[in-house]
C-alpha positions as CSV (number, residue, x, y, z in Angstrom):
1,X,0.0,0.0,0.0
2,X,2.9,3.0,0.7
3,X,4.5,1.8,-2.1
4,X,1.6,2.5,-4.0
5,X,0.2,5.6,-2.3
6,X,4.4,7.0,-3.0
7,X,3.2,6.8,-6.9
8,X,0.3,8.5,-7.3
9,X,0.5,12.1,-9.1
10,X,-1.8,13.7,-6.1
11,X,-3.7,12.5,-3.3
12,X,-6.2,13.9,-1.8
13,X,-7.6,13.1,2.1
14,X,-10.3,14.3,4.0
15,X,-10.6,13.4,7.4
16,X,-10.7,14.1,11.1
17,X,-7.2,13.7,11.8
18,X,-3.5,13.6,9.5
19,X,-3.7,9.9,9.5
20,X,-0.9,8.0,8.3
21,X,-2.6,8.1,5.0
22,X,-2.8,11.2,5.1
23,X,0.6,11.9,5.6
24,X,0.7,10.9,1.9
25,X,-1.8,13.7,0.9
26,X,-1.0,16.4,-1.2
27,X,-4.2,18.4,0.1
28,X,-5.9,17.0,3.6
29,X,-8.9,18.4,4.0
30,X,-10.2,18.3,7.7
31,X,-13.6,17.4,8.7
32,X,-16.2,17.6,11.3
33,X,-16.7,14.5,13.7
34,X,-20.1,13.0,14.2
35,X,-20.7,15.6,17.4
36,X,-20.0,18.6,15.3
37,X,-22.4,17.9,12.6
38,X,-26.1,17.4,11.6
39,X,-27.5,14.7,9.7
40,X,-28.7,11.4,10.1
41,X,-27.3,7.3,10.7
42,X,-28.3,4.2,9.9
43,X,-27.3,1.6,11.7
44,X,-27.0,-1.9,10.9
45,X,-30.7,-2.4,12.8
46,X,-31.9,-0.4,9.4
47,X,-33.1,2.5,11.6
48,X,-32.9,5.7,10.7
49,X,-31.5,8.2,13.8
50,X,-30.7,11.8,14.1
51,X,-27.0,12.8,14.4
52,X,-27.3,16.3,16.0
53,X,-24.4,19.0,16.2
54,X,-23.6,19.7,20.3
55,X,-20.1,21.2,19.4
56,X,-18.9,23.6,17.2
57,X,-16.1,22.1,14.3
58,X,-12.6,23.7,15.6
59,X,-10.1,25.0,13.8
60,X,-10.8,24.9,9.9
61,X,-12.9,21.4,10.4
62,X,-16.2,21.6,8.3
63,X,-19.4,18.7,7.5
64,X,-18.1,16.4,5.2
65,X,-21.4,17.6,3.2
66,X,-19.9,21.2,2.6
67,X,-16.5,19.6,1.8
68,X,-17.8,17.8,-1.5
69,X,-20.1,20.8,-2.5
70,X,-17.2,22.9,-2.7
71,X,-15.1,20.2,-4.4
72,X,-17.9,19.9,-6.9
73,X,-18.6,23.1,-8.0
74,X,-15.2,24.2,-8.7
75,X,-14.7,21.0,-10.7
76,X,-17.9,22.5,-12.7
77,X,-21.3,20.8,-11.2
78,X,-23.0,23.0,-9.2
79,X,-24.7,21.4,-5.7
80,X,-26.4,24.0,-4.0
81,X,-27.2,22.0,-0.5
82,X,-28.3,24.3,2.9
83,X,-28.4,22.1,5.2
84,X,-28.1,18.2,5.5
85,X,-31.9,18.0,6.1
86,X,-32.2,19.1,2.4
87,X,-29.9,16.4,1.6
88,X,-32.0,13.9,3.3
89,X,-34.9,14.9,1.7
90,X,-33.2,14.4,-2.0
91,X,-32.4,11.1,-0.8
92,X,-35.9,10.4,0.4
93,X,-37.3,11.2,-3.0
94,X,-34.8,9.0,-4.4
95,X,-35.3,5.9,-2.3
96,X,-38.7,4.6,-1.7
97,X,-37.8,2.4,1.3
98,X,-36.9,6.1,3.0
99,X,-39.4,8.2,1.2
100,X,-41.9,8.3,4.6
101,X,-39.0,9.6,7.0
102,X,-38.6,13.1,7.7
103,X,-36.5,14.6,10.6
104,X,-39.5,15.8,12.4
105,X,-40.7,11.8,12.5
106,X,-37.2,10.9,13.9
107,X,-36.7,14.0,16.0
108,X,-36.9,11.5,19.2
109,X,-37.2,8.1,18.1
110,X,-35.5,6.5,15.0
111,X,-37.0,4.4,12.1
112,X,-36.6,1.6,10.2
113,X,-36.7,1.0,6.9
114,X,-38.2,0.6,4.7
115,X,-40.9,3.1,5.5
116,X,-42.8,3.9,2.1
117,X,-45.2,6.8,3.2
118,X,-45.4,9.3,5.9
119,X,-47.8,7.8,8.1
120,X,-46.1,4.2,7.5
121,X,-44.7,3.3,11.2
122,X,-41.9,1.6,9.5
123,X,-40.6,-1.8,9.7
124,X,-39.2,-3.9,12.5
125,X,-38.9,-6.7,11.1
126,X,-37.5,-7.2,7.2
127,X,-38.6,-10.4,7.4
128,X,-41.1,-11.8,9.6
129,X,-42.8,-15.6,8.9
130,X,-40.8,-16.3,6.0
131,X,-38.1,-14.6,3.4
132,X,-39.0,-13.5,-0.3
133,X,-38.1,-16.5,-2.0
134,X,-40.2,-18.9,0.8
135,X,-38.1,-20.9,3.4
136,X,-34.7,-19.9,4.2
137,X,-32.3,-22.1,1.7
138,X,-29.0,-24.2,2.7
139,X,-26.2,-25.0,0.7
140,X,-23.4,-27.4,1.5
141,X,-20.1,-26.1,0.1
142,X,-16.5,-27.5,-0.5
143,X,-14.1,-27.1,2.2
144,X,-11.2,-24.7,0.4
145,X,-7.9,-24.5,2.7
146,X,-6.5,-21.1,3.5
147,X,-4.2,-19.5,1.0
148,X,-1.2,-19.7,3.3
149,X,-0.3,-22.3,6.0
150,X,2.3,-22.9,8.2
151,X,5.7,-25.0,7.7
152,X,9.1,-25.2,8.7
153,X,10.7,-21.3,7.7
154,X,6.9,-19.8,9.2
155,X,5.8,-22.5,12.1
156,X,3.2,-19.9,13.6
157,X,-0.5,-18.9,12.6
158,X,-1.2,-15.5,12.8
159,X,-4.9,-14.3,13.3
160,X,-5.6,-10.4,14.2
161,X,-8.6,-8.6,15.2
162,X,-9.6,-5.9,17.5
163,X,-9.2,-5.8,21.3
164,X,-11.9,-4.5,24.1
165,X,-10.4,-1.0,24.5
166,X,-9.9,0.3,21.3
167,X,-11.6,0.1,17.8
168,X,-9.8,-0.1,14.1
169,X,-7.2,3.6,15.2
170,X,-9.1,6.2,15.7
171,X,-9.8,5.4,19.2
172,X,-5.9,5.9,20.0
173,X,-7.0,9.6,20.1
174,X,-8.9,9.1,23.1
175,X,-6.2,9.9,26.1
176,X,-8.1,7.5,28.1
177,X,-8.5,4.5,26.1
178,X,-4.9,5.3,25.7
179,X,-3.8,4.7,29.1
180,X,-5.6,1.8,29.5
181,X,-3.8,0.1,26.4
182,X,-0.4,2.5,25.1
183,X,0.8,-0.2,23.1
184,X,0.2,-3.7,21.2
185,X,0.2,-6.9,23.3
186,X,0.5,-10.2,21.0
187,X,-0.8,-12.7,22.9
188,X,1.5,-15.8,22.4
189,X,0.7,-19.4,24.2
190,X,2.8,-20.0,26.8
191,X,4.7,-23.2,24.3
192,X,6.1,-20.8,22.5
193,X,6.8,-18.3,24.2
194,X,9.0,-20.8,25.8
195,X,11.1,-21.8,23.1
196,X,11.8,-19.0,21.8
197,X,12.9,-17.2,26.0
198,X,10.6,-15.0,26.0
199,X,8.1,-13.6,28.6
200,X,5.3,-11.1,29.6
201,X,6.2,-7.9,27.9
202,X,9.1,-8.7,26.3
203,X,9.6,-7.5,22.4
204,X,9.5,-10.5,19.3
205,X,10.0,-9.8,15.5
206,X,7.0,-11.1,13.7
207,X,8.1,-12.0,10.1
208,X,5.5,-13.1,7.3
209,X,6.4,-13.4,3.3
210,X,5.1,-10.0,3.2
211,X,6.7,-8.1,6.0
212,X,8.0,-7.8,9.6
213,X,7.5,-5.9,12.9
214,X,8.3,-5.8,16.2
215,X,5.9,-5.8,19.0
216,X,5.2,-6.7,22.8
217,X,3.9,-9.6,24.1
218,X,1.9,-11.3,26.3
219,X,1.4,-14.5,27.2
220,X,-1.3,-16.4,27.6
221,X,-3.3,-19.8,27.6
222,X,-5.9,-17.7,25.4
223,X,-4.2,-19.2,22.4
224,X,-3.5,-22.3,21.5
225,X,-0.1,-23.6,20.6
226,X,1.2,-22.3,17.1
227,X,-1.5,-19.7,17.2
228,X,-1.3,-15.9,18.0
229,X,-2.8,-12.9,17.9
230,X,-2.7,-9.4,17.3
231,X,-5.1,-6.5,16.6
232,X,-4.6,-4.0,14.1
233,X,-4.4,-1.1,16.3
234,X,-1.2,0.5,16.3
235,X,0.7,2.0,13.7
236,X,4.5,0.9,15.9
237,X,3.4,-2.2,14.8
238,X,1.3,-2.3,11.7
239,X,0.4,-6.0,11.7
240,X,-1.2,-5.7,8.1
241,X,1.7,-5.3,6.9
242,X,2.1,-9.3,7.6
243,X,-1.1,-10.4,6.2
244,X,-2.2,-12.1,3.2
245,X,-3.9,-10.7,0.7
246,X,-5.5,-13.2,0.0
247,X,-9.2,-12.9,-1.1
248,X,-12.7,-14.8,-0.8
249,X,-13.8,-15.3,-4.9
250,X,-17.4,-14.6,-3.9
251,X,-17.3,-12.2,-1.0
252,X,-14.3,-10.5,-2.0
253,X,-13.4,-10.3,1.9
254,X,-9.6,-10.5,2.5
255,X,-7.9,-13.2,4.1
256,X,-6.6,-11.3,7.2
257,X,-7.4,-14.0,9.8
258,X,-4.8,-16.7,8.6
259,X,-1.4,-15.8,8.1
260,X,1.9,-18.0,8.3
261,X,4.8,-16.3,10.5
262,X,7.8,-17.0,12.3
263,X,8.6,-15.2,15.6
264,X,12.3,-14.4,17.8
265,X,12.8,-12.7,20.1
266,X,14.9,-8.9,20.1
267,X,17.7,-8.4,22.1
């Protein structure tokens, strides 16, 4: 990924902090966060909730809204938005499934979707009895081995995800959450953390095919042996630069979870 973002001709970021993507940028654009800014969310429940402002933007921050209004017109189409509630309404009279929505419905309580008419209460369940096509409809597949396994030059499987204090980076701006976690922790099973001398806290270099770090440990019966684990938290130790990239042919989702390593410890 650097080596690509080091050839592009210009780059252009917007967002709430100089990210190390955006260290890249030619032009960073800052924006608002979600408390200083109007507009709406969706979440994953399909209801529709207000996003209210309770903070002004500091510094040269603005909506994300205004950002891409200005970046149109002077690339020669003219959007001529007030506010994000007359954004919302384009996009109700675009989408049927939101076209009964209106920020005075949701001014307390959300609603889902799809909601077809102004005095439709919504829909809280997509499905309920039974799914378009009838009864729900199982497939059994062929079991497919992951891309990359271990063997004798990368004995270890590496799996990463996220940990209880922090979530994907931008969380490391939060001085608390912070405290409570400063750094990576690999948790390695105590096996081998054993044969390679190492223990709680100590540093190991993490090599893969594609890359290698450096991180702390700790270690733990949380793993099994031959397994272990790291989130991708922390730019000191930017564990996707170790894993495969590797992708699902009908998903498309990459194969971060399995990734053949070796481990040693630093002096």
């Amino acid at each position: 990924v650097r080596k690509a973002l080091e050839k592009l001709d210009f780059m252009v970021v917007q967002d709430l902090f100089l990210t190390e993507t955006a260290k890249y940028a030619d032009v960073f654009l800052p924006a608002a966060c979600y408390a200083e800014k109007e507009g709406t969310f969706t979440n994953t429940e399909r209801r529709v909730q207000r996003v209210r402002k309770a903070v002004e933007p500091p510094g040269q921050c603005r909506p994300d809204w205004e950002i891409i209004c200005d970046l149109s017109r002077r690339m020669g189409y003219y959007m001529e938005y007030s506010s994000s509630e007359e954004i919302f309404n384009e996009m109700r009279r675009l989408t049927p499934s939101y076209a009964g929505i209106t920020y005075a419905r949701i001014d307390k309580v959300g609603i889902q979707w799809p909601c077809p008419t102004e005095d439709h209460p919504g829909t809280k369940f997509l499905h309920e009895g039974r799914f378009p096509r009838g009864k729900g409809l199982l497939q059994g597949i062929e079991y497919e081995a992951p891309a990359e396994l271990t063997n004798e030059e990368y004995p270890i499987l590496l799996t990463t995800g996220r940990m209880l204090y922090h979530y994907n980076v931008t969380t490391r701006r939060s001085a608390n959450l912070e405290r409570l976690r400063p750094h990576e922790l690999a948790q390695l099973n105590p096996v081998d953390a054993e044969k390679i001398g190492v223990k709680e806290g100590d540093q190991i270099r993490v090599t893969s095919r594609r890359g290698s770090i450096i991180t702390r440990v700790t270690v733990t019966d949380k793993v099994p042996p031959g397994i272990m684990f790291m989130t991708f938290h922390y730019w000191e130790s930017p564990v996707n630069e170790l894993t495969n990239s590797a992708f699902d042919p009908i998903s498309k989702t990459a194969e971060y979870k399995v990734s053949a390593v070796r481990i040693e410890k630093v002096s």
